[in-house]
N, C-alpha and C positions, 0 to 999 in steps of 0.2 A: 293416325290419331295418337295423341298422347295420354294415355289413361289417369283419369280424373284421381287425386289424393285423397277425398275423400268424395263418395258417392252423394251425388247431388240430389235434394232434394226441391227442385224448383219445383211449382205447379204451373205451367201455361194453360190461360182460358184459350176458348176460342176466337178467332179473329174478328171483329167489328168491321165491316165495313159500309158506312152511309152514303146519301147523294150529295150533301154540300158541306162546306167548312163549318157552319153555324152549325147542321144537328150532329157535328164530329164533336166541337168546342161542347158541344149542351151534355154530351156521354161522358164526354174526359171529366167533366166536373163532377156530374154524377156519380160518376166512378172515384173520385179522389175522396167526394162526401161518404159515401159508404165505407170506404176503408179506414180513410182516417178520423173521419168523426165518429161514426160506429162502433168500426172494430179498435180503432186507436192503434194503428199500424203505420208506420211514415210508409209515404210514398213520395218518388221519384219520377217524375213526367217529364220524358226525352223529349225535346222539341230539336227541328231543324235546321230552324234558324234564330237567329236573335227576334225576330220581327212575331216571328212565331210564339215566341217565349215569353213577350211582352203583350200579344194580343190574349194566351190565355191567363195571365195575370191580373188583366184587368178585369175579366168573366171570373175569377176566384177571389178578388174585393168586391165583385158584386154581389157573391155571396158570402162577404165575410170570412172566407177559409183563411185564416191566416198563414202565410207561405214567403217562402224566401224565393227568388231569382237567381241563377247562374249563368250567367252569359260571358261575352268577350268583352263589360262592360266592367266585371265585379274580380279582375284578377288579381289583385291583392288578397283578396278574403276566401280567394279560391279552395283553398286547401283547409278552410276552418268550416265550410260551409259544405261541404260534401264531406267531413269530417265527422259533422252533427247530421248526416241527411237520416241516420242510422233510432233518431231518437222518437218514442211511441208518438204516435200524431201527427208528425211534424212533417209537413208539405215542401219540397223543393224541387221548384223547377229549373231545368238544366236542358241548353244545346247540346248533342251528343258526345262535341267533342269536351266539353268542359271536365274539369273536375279527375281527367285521369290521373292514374299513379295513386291517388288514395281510398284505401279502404274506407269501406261505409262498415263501420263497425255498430252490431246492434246492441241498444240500451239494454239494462236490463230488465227483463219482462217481455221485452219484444220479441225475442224468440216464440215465446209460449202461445202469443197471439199470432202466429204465421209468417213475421218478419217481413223484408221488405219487400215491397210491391214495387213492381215499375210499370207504368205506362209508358207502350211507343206510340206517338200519334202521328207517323207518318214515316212511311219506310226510305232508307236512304240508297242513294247510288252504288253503295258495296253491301253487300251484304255480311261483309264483315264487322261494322260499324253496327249493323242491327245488332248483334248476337254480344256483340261488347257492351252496349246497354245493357239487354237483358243480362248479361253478365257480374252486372252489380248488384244482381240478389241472388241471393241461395250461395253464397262465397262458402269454402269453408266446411260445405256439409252443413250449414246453419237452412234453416227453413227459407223460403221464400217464394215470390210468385211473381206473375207478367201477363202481361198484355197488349194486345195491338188494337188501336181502334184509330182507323182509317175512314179517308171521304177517294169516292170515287175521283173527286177534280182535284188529290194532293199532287202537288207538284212532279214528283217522279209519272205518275198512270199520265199526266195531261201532255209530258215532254217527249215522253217514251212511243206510249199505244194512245194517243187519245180517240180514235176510232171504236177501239176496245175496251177502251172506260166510259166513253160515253154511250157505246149501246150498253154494258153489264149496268149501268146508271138507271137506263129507263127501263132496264128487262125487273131490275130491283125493285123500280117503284113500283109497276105492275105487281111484283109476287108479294111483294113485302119485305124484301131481305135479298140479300146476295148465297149464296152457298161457298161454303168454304172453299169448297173446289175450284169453282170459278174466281174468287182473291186467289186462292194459291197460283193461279196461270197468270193471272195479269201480274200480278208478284214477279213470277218466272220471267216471262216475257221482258219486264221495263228492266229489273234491275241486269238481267241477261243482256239487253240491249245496249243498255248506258255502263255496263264494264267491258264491253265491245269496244263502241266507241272510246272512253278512257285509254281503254290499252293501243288503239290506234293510234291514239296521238302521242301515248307518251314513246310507240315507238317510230316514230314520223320524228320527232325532235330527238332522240338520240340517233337517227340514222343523218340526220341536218347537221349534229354535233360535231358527226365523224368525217361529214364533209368539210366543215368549218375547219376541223383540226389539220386534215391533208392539205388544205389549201394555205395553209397556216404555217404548216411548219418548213418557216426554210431554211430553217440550220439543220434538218436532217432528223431521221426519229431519236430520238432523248436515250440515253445509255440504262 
């Protein structure tokens, strides 16, 4: 590990996780309401995929939250728009991968109010990708805070474990809630599985590569 330059001050809540997409889409809004029109703190909400990004865009004109989009649709304005994601208020949604390479620098004032918030609302096939989200708040030694609010049927639990998201699904509606514990393993589990897989193949095609190249070269190996 490389030691942080300045000591981080994020706050991460606790993990969300519901039974279906609608009361996942009904909390991320909730959740955007509270901070940004409450506390007047921007927030950052990682989506997916574009299709994702678009579906809770339309849930935040329904309630009016005025907010920007970052997708693979807005790359020209990319870098002005994660630019401003930094400013008090101000809502933007963003695919994971959108928007790297620039800092989200906070307004001023925004600090004072707890600084950026991210929502993840659905965990990705690396786990490194998750942590690079959440790594767009608290830069710096500047305040800030995070979030996961998850549905049992997001795409990674349903590809991965879906035996094991669909009983944690119905064991949840029974109790009322999931336990952390129990996200954390299905957590474990899917995205442990699908970087398994990933690395199988990427090394299944480089071992095809170096058969192609032997078979290839018939001037002899290269000086």
């Amino acid at each position: 590990r490389v030691p942080l330059h300045k000591a981080s001050q994020r706050r991460m809540a606790p993990v969300r996780c519901v039974r279906s997409q609608d009361e996942k889409w009904k909390a991320v809004v909730d959740a955007v309401f509270a901070v940004a029109i409450e506390q007047r703190r921007p927030v950052l909400i990682g989506t997916r995929t574009v299709r994702a990004s678009e579906e809770i865009s339309a849930l935040l004109n329904q309630r009016a939250l005025a907010h920007v989009v970052l997708n693979a649709r807005q790359d020209r304005e990319e870098a002005d728009i994660i630019a401003r994601a930094g400013e008090a208020g101000r809502i933007t949604v963003a695919t994971n991968m959108a928007g790297r390479g620039t800092d989200i620098e906070l307004a001023p004032g925004v600090a004072e109010r707890g600084g950026l918030h991210v929502i993840l609302t659905e965990y990705n096939e690396s786990r490194r990708i998750d942590r690079q989200l959440f790594g767009r708040s608290a830069r710096q030694g500047d305040p800030g805070s995070g979030e996961a609010i998850l549905s049992f049927d997001d795409e990674l639990f349903t590809s991965q474990m879906p035996g094991l998201a669909s009983w944690l699904a119905r064991r949840a509606g029974m109790r009322g809630g999931a336990s952390a514990l129990e996200v954390a393993l299905l957590r474990w589990l899917s995205q442990g599985r699908a970087e398994w897989r990933n690395r199988d193949a990427r090394e299944g095609t480089l071992k095809h590569d170096r058969r192609l190249a032997q078979m290839l070269a018939f001037s002899g190996r290269g000086e």
